[in-house]
MIKELUM-418278 format. One line per 3 residues: their letters; for each residue x, y, z of C-alpha. Coordinates in nm, 4 decimals, always signed. Example, Ala and Ser with C-alpha at 12.3 -4.5 7.8 and 13.67 -1.06 7.14 Angstrom:
% residues 2
AS> +1.2300:-0.4500:+0.7800 ~ +1.3670:-0.1060:+0.7140
***
This chain:
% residues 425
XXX> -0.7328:-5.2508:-0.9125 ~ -0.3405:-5.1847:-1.0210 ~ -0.1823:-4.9439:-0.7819
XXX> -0.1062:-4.6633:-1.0203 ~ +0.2551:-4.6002:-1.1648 ~ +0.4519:-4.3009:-1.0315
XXX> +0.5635:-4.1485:-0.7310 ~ +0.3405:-4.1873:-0.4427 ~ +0.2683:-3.9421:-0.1267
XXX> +0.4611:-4.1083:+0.1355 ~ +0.8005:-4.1763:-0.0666 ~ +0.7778:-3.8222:-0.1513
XXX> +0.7729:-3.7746:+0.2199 ~ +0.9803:-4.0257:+0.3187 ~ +1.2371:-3.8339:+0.1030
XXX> +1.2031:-3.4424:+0.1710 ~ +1.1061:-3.5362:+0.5437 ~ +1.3853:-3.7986:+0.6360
XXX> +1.6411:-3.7011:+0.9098 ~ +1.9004:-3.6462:+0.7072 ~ +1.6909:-3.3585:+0.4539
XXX> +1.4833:-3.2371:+0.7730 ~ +1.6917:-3.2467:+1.1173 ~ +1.5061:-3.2651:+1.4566
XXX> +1.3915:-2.9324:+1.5737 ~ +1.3044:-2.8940:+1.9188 ~ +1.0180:-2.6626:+2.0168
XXX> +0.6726:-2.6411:+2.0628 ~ +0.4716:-2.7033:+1.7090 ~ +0.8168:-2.7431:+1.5320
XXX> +0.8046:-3.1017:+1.4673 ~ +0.7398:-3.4306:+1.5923 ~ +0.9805:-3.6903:+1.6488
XXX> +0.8449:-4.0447:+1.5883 ~ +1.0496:-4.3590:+1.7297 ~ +1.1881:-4.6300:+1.5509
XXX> +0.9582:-4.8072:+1.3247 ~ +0.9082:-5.1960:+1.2900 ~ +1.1917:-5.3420:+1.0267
XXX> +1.0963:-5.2991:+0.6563 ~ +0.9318:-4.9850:+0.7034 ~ +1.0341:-4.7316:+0.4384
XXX> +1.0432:-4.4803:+0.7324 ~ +1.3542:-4.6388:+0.8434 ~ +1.4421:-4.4961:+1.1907
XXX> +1.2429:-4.1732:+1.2307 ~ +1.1240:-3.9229:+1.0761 ~ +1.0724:-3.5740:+1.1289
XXX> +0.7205:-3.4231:+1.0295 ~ +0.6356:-3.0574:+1.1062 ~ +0.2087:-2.9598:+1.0849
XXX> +0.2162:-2.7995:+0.7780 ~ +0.4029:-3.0131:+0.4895 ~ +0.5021:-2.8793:+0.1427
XXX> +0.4962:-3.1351:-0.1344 ~ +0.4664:-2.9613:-0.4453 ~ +0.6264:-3.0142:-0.7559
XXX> +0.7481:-3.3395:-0.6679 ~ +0.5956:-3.5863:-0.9463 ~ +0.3125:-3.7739:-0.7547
XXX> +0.0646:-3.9651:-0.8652 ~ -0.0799:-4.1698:-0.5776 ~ -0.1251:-4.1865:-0.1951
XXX> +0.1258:-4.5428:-0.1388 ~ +0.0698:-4.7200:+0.1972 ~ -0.2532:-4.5465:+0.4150
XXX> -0.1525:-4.7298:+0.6991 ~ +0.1458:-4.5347:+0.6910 ~ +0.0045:-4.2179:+0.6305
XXX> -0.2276:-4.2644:+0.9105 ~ +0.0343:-4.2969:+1.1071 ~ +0.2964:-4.0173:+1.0117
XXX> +0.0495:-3.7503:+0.9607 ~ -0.1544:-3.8074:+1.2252 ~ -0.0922:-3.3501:+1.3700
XXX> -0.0798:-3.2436:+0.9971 ~ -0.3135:-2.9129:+0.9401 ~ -0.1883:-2.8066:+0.6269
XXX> -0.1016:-2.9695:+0.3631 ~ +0.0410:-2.8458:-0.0367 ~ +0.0477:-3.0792:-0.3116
XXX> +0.0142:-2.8190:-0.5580 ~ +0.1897:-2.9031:-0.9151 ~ +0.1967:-3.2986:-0.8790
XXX> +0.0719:-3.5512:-1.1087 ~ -0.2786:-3.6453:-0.9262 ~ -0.4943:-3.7335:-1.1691
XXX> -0.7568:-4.0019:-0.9492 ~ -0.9662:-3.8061:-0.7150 ~ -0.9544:-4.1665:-0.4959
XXX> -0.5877:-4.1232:-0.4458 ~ -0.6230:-3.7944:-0.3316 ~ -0.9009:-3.9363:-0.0811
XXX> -0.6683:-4.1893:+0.0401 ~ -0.4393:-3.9311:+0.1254 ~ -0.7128:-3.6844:+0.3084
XXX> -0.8519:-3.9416:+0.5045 ~ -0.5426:-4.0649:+0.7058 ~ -0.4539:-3.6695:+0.7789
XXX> -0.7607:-3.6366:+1.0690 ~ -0.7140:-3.3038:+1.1808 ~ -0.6511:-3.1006:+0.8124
XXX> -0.7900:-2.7608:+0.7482 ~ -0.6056:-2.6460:+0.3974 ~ -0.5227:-2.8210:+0.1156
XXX> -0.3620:-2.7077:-0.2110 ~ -0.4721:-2.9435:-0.5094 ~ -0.3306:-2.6774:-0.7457
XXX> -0.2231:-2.8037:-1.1103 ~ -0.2957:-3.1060:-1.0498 ~ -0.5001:-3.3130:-1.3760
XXX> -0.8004:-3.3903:-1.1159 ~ -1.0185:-3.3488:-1.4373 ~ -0.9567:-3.6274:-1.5999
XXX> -1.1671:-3.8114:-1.2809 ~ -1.5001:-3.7874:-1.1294 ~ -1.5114:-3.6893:-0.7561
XXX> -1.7723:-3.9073:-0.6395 ~ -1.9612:-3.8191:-0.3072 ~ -1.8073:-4.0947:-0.0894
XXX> -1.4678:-3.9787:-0.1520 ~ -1.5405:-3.5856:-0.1163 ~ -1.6415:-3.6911:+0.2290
XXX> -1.3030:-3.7766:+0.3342 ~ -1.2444:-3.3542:+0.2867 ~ -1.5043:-3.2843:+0.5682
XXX> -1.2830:-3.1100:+0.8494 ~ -1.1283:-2.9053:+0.5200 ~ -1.1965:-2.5341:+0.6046
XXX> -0.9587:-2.4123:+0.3312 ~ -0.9149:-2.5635:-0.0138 ~ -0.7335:-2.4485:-0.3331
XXX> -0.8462:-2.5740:-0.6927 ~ -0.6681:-2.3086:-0.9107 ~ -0.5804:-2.4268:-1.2443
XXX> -0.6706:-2.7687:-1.1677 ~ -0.9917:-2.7446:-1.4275 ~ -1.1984:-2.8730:-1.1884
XXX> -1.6041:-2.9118:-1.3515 ~ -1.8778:-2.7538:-1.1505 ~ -2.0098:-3.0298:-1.0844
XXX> -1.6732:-3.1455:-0.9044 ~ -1.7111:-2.8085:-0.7094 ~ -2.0930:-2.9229:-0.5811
XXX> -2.0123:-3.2567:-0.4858 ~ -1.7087:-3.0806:-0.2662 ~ -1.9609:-2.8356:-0.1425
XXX> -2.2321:-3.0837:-0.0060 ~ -1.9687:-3.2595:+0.1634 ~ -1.7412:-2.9644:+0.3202
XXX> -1.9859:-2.8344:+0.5773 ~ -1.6843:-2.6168:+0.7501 ~ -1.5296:-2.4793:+0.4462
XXX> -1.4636:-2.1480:+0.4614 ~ -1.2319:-2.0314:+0.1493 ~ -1.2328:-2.1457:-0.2221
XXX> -0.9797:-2.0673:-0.4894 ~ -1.1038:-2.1438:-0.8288 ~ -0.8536:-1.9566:-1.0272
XXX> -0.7145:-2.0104:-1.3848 ~ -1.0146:-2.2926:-1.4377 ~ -1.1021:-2.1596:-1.7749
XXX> -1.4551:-2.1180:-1.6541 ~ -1.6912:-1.8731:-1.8882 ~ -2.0356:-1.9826:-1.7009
XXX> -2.1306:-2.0634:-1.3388 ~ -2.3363:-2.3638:-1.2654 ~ -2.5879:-2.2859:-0.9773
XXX> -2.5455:-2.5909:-0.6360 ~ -2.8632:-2.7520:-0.5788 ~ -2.7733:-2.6608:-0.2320
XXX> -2.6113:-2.3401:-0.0716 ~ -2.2921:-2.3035:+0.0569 ~ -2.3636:-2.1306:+0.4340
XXX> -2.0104:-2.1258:+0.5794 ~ -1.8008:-1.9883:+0.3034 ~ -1.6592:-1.6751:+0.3228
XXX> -1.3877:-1.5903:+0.0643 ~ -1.4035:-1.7195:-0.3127 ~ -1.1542:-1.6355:-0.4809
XXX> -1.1961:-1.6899:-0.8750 ~ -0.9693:-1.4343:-1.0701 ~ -0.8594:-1.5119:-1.4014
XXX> -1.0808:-1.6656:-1.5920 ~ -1.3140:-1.5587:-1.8318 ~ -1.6918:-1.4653:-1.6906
XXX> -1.8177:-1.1399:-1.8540 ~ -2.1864:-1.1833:-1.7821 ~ -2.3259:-0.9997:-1.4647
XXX> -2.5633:-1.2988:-1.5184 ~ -2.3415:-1.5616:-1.4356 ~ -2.1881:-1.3645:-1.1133
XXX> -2.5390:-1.3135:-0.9296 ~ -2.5051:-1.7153:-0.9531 ~ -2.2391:-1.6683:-0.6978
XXX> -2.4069:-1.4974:-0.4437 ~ -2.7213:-1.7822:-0.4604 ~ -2.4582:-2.0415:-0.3704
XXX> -2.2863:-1.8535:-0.1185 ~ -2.5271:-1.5896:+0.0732 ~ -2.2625:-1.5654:+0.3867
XXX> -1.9742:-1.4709:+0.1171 ~ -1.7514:-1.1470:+0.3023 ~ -1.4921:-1.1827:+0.0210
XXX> -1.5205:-1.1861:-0.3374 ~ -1.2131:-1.1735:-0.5404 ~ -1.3123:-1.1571:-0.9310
XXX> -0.9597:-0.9716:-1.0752 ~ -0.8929:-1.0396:-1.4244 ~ -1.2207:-1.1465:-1.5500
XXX> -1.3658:-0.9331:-1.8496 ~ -1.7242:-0.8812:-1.6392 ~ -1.8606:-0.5697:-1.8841
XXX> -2.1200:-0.3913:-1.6559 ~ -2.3268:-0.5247:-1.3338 ~ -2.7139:-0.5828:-1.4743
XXX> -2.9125:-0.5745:-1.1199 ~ -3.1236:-0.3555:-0.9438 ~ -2.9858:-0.2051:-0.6541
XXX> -3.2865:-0.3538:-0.4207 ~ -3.1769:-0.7027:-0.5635 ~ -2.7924:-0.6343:-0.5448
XXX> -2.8327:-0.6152:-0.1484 ~ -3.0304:-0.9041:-0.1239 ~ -2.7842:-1.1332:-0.3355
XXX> -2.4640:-1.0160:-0.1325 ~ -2.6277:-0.8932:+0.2246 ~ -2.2498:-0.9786:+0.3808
XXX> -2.0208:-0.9186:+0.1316 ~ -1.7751:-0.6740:+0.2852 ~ -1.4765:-0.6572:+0.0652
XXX> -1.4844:-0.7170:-0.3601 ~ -1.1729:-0.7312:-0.5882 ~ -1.2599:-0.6252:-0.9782
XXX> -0.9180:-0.5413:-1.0986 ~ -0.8719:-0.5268:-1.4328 ~ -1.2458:-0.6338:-1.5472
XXX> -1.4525:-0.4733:-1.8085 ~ -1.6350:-0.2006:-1.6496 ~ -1.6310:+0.1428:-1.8416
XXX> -1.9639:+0.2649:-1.6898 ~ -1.9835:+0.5367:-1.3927 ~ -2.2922:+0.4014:-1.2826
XXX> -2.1521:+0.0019:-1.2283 ~ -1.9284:+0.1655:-1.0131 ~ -2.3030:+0.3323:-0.7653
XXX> -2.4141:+0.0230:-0.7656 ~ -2.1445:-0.1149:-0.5363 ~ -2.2931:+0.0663:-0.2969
XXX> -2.5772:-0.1329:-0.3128 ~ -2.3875:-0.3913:-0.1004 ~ -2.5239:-0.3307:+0.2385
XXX> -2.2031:-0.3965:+0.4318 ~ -1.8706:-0.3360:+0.1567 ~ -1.6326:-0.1644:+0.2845
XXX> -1.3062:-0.2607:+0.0628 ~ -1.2775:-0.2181:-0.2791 ~ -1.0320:-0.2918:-0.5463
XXX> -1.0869:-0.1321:-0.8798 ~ -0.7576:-0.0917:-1.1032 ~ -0.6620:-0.1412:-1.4549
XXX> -1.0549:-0.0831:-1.5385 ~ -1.1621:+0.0622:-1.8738 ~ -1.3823:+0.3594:-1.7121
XXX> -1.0647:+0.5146:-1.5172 ~ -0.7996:+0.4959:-1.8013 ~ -0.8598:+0.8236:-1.9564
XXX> -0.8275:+0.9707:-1.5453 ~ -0.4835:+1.1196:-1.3867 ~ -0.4205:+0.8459:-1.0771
XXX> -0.5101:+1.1535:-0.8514 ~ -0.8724:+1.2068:-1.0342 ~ -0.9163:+0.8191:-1.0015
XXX> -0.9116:+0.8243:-0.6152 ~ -1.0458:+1.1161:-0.5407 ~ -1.3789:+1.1046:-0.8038
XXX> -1.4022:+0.7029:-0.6694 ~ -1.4054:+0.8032:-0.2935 ~ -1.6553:+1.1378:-0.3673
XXX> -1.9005:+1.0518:-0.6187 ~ -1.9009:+0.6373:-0.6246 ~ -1.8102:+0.4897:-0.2705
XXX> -1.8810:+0.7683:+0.0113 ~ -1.9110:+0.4878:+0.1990 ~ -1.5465:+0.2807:+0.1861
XXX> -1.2990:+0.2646:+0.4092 ~ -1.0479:+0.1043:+0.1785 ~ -0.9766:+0.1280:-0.1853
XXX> -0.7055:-0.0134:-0.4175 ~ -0.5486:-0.2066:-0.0789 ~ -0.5078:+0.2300:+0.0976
XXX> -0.7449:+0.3263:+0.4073 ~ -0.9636:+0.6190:+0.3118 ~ -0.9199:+0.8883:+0.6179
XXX> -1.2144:+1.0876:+0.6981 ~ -0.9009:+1.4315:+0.5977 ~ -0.9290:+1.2540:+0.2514
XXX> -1.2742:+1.1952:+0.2253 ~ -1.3475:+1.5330:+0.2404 ~ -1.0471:+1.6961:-0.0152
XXX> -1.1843:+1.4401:-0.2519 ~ -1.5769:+1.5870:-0.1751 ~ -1.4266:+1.9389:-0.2331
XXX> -1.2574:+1.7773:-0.5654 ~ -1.5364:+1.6259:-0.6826 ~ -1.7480:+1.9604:-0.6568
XXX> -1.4502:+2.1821:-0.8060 ~ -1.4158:+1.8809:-1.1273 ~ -1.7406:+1.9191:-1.2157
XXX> -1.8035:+2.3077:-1.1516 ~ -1.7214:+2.4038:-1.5317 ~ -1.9545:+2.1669:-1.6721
XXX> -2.3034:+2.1751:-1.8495 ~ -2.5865:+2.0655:-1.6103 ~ -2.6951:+1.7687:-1.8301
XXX> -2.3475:+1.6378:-1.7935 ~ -2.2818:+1.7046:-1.3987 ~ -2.3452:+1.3862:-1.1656
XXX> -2.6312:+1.3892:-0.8729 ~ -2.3750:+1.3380:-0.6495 ~ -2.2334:+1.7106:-0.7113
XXX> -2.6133:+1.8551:-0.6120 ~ -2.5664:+1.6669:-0.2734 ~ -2.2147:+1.8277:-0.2047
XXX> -2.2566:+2.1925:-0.2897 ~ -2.5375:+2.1437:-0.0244 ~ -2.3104:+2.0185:+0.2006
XXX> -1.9884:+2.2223:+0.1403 ~ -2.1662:+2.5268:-0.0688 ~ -2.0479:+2.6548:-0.4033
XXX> -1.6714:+2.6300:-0.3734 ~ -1.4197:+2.9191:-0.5988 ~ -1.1651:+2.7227:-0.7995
XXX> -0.8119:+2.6804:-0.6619 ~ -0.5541:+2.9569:-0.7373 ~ -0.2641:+2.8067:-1.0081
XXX> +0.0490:+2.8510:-0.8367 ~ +0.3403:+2.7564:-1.0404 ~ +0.6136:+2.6608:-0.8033
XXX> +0.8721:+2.6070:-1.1082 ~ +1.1590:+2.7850:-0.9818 ~ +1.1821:+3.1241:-1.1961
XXX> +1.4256:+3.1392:-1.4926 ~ +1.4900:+3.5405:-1.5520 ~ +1.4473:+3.8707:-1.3897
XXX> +1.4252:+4.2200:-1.4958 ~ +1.6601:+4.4716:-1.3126 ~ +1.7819:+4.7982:-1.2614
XXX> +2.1483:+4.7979:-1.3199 ~ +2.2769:+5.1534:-1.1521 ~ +2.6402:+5.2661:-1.2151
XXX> +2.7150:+5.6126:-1.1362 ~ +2.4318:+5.8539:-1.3138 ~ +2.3509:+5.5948:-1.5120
XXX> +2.0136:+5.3563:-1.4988 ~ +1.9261:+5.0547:-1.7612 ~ +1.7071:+4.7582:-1.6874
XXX> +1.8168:+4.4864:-1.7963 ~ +1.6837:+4.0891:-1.8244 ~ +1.9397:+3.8654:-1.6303
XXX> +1.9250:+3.4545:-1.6610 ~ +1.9019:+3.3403:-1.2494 ~ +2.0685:+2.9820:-1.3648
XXX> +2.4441:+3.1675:-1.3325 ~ +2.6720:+3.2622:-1.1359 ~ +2.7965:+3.6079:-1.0000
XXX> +3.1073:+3.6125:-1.2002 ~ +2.9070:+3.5229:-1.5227 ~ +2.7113:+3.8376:-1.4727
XXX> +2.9881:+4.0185:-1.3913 ~ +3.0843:+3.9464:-1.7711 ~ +2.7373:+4.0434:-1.8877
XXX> +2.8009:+4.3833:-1.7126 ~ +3.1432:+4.4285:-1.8297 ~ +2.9917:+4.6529:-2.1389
XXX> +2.7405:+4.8337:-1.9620 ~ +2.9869:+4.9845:-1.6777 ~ +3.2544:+4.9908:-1.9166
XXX> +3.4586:+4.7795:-1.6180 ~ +3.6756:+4.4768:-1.5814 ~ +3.5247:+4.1829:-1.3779
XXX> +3.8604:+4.1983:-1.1273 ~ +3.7883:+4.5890:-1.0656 ~ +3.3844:+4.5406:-1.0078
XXX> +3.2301:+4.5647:-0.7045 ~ +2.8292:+4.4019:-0.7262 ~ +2.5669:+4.5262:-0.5456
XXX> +2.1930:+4.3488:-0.5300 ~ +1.9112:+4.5549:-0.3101 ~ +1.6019:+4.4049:-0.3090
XXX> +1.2946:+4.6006:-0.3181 ~ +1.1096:+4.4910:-0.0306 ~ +1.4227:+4.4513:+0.2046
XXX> +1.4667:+4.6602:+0.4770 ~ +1.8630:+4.6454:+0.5423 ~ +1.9809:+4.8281:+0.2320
XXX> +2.1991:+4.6193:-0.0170 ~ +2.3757:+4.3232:-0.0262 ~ +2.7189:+4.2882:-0.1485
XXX> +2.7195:+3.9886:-0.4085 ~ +3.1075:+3.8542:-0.2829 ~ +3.0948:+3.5036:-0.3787
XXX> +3.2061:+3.4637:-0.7867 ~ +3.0539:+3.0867:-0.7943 ~ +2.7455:+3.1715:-0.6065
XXX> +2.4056:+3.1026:-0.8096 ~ +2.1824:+3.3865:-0.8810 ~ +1.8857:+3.2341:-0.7981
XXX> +2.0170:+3.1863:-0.4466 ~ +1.9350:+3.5552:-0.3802 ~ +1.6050:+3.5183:-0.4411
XXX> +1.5919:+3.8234:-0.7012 ~ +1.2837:+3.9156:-0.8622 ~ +1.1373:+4.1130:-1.1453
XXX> +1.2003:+4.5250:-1.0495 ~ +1.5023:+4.4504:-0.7669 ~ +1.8204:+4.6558:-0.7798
XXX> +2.1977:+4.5480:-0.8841 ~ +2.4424:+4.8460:-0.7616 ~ +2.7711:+4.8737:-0.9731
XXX> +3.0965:+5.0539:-0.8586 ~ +3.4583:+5.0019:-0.8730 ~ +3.7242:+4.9358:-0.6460
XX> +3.9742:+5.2448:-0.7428 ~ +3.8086:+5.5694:-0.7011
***
């Protein structure tokens, strides 16, 4: 078989990795330093590997010389080859078999489904415990033969893979615990229950950005299909329906939710969103939308809840209300305080004998109402001394000195006092 044309693994990492791109760092788990190597190597002297290498983006298409790989990446844990040109699941397997002791690998964007994965080369992934698949159009049937051969894998990203159905594993996937499958296009509840037969030990399930419409399952069945899921992602999916939202709680041990950019909460203020969510739908969260829920919030939203739904018809007001009133009792609505700064004020003006109310703006200054008074006292602003007693202050009044100081900083009110009388009597 022709050694495929391109780029291959270890001139990428000849290349990125030499001394010269990648100096010697010294340190425990910085790097290793390998000796000279025997003449014609294309390693030339040394080279300088740390335990998790980053080969993305850098055109290849094949693994090159496995003895050579063997030998290099001998401590490598992690490795990213995200964005390449892979397009043979065999060269990939050439490359995962000389690296022993890996745990992630990142087969992002690469063309992998133009080949079949055949068993005997998904065994060379065994010791993978983290592996990432997202927008590599990888076939179910790619993801089963991975599965029967990864018995350690723990996390799966199968993002941007265009898939609209599930197909079910002939076998079940104990060990993982985080799939991760945003963005892509399953709607039917149908074809997420699938999920939870293939992976009953699943703690995270990260379905953002799929257009899932409503969750068809009875609640006994819901906690039987995810008994240990304890944190889901549905960001931006389909749901519009309060009661898709209860049946989250039907996941014995959730405890994390993520529910933005849904259809049901757009017509909400943000503040009614949280606070009807933590009440009414998911008592029983410690975390939603990525914010811990603190047992001082928990109960403002309970009080919320009851207050929200006080004013309306019976037919229309959830269970959930029933349950608080008995818990908190019939709550009276919240006083409207407008804390708007006021705008005007009505006042006595006295000057000599005389008395006349008067509205005054609070936005100006002293000497601007000076000039408002100048035709009521018949005096000039230069020969006018101001006066402003407030009605409920017990030191008699204040003299209003300051020309450029801001009604409003007095703190007048409707029915105080302004005193008028002028310097030469």
């Amino acid at each position: 078989m022709d050694q495929p044309s391109g780029r291959s693994f270890m001139q990428v990492l000849c290349e990125k990795y030499s001394p010269e791109n990648f100096p010697y760092r010294r340190g425990p788990g910085m790097g290793v330093h390998v000796p000279a190597t025997p003449q014609g190597s294309p390693m030339k002297d040394r080279l300088n590997l740390p335990s998790v290498l980053v080969l993305n983006s850098c055109g290849i298409t094949c693994a090159g010389d496995e003895n050579e790989i063997a030998a290099f990446c001998a401590h490598v844990s992690e490795l990213d080859l995200s964005d390449n040109k892979l397009e043979d699941w065999h060269e990939v397997s050439k490359i995962v078999s000389n690296v022993p002791h890996l745990e992630f690998l990142n087969l992002s964007s690469n063309p992998l489904s133009l080949s079949v994965l055949e068993r005997r080369c998904a065994g060379s992934f065994s010791g993978v415990r983290k592996l990432v698949l997202n927008n590599s159009k990888a076939s179910w049937e790619t993801v089963h033969t991975i599965l029967q051969e990864l018995p350690d894998l723990e996390e799966l990203f199968l993002c941007l893979n265009d898939y609209e159905t599930v197909s079910c594993s002939p076998v079940c996937c104990q060990s993982l615990k985080l799939l991760h499958i945003t963005d892509n296009n399953l709607q039917d509840w149908t074809e997420i229950r699938k999920l939870g037969i293939m992976f009953p030990s699943l703690d995270t399930l990260i379905l953002a950005n799929n257009n899932l419409t409503t969750i068809e399952e009875s609640e006994d069945s819901l906690a039987r299909l995810f008994p240990n899921l304890r944190s889901i992602n549905l960001h931006k999916s389909g749901l519009h329906c309060w009661e898709d939202i209860d049946k989250l709680n039907s996941f014995p041990k959730l405890e994390e939710v993520k529910l933005l950019g849904i259809p049901l909460l757009q017509s909400y203020t943000t503040e009614e969103r949280r606070k009807l969510l933590i009440a009414s739908r998911l008592p029983s969260i410690v975390k939603l939308n990525g914010s811990i829920v603190a047992d001082g919030e928990r109960e403002d939203s309970e009080r919320f809840f009851i207050r929200y739904y006080m004013e309306f018809p019976e037919e229309e007001v959830p269970f959930r209300y029933h349950e608080l009133v008995t818990k908190y009792g019939k709550l009276e609505p919240l006083a409207v305080v407008d804390l708007r700064p006021q705008s005007s004020a009505k006042v006595e003006v006295h000057f000599k004998d005389k008395v006349e109310e008067m509205s005054i703006r609070l936005d100006q200054t002293v000497a601007e109402l000076k000039k408002q008074l100048k035709t009521v006292v018949q005096l000039s602003t230069s020969n006018m001394l101001l006066f402003y007693l407030d009605h409920e202050a017990p030191f008699g009044p204040e003299e209003m000195k300051y020309n450029s100081r801001a009604l409003h900083s007095y703190g007048i009110r409707d029915g105080d006092k302004l005193y008028v009388e002028s310097r030469m009597k």
